[in-house]
DRENTOR-730706 format. One line per field, with one value per residue (C-alpha): x negated, y, z; residue number from 1; residue in three letters. Coordinates in steps of 0.25 Angstrom, whole numbers, plus 5000, padded with zeros to 4 digits. Each point is the difference from the previous one (the first is absolute). Example, Ala and Ser with C-alpha at 12.3 -4.5 7.8 and 13.67 -1.06 7.14 Angstrom:
DRENTOR-730706
px	4951, 4994
py	4982, 5014
pz	5031, 4998
paba	1, 2
seza	ALA, SER
//
This chain:
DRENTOR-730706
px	5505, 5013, 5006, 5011, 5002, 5007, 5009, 4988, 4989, 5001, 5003, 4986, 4994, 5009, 4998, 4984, 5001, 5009, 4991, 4989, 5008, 5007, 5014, 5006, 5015, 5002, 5013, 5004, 5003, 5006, 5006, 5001, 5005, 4995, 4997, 4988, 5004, 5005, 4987, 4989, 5011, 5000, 4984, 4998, 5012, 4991, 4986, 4997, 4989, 5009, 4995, 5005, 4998, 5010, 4995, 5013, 4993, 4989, 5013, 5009, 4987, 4994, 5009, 5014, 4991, 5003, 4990, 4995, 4994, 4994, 4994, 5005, 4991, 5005, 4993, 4995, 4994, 5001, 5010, 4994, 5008, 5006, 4989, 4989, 5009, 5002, 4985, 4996, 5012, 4993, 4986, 5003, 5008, 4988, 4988, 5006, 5006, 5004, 5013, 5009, 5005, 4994, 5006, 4991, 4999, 4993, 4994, 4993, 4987, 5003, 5008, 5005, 5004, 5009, 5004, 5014, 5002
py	4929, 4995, 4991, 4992, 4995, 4988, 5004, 4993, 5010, 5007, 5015, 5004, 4992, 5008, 5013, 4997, 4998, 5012, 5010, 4994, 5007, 4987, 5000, 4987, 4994, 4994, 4990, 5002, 5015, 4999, 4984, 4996, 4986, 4998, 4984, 4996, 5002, 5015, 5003, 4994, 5004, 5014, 5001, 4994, 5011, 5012, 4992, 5002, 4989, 4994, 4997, 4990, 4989, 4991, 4989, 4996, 5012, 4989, 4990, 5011, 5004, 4988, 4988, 5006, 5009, 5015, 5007, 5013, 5008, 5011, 4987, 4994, 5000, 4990, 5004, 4988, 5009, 4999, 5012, 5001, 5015, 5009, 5010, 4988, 4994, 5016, 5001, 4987, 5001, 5016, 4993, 4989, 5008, 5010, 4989, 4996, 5005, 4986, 4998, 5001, 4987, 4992, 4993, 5002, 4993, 5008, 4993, 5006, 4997, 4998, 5005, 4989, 5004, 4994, 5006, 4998, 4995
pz	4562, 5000, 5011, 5003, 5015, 5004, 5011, 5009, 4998, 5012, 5000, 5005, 4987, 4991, 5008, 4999, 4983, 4999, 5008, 4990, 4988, 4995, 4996, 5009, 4997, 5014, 4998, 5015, 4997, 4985, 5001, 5014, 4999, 4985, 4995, 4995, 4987, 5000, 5007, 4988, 4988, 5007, 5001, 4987, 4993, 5006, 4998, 5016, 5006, 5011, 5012, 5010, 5012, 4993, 4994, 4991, 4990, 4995, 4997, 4993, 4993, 4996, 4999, 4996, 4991, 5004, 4995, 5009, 4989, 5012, 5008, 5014, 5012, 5012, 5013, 5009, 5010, 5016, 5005, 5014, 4996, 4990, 5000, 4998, 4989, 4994, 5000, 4994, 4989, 4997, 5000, 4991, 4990, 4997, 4999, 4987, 4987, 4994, 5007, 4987, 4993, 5011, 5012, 5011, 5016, 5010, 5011, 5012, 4991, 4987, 4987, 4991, 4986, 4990, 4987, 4998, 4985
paba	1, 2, 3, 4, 5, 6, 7, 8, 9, 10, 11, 12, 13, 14, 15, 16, 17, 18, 19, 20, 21, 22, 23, 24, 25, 26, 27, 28, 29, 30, 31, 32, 33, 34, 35, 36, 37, 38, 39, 40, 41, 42, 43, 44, 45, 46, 47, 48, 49, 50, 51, 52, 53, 54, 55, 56, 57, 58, 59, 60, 61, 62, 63, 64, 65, 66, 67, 68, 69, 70, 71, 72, 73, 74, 75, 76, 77, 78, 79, 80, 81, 82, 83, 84, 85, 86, 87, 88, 89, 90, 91, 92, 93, 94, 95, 96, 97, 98, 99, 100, 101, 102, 103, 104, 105, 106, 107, 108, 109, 110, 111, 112, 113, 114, 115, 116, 117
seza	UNK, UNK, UNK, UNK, UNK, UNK, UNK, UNK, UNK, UNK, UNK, UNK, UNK, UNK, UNK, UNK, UNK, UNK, UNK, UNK, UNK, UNK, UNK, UNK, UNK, UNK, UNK, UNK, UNK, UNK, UNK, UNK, UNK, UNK, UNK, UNK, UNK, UNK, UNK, UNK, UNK, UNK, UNK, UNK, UNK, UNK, UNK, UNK, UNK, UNK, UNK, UNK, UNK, UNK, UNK, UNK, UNK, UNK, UNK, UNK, UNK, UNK, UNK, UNK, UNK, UNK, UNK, UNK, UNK, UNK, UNK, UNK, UNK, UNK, UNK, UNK, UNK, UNK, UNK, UNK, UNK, UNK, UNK, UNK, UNK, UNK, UNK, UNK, UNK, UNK, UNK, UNK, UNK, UNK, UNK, UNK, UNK, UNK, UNK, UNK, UNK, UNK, UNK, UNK, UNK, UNK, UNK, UNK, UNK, UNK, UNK, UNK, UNK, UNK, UNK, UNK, UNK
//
């Protein structure tokens, strides 16, 4: 798959998906310092499912209608540390295959799913 990173993924989360063969834009290395809105326009523009802890997705996604065609998943895990948050993030990622034109809260015990329209 296809990912974009928010800059608050932590490194050992991106290291995790790109050993499993996926191809992940991680903002911190390409757009350090990038806004909200260069971040969803840039994973939308190369159709990558962005992945984040910031919850300012949902709003830029819903109410000001900014559409993420690739899907938004907004992690609301525990981060007790980076290598249990890489491993939950590579777990939750390979349990579905619905992750496009959604936008989807992961909880420590559920996955929340709504289409983006």
């Amino acid at each position: 798959m296809r990912f974009c990173a928010n800059e608050n993924i932590p490194g050992d989360g991106v290291a995790a998906l790109r050993g499993q063969g996926h191809d992940v834009l991680w903002i911190r290395e390409a757009m350090p310092g990038a806004t909200d809105e260069q971040v969803i326009t840039r994973a939308m523009t190369e159709q990558r499912l962005l992945l984040t802890f910031d919850k300012d997705f949902g709003e830029l996604a819903f109410r000001r209608g900014r559409k993420a065609a690739a899907g938004v998943v907004l992690f609301c895990i525990n981060q007790p540390s980076a290598a249990a948050v890489a491993e939950t993030i590579a777990r939750v990622l390979a349990s579905r295959d619905d992750w496009a034109g959604n936008f989807s809260a992961v909880d420590n015990r559920t996955v929340r799913m709504r289409p983006l329209k």
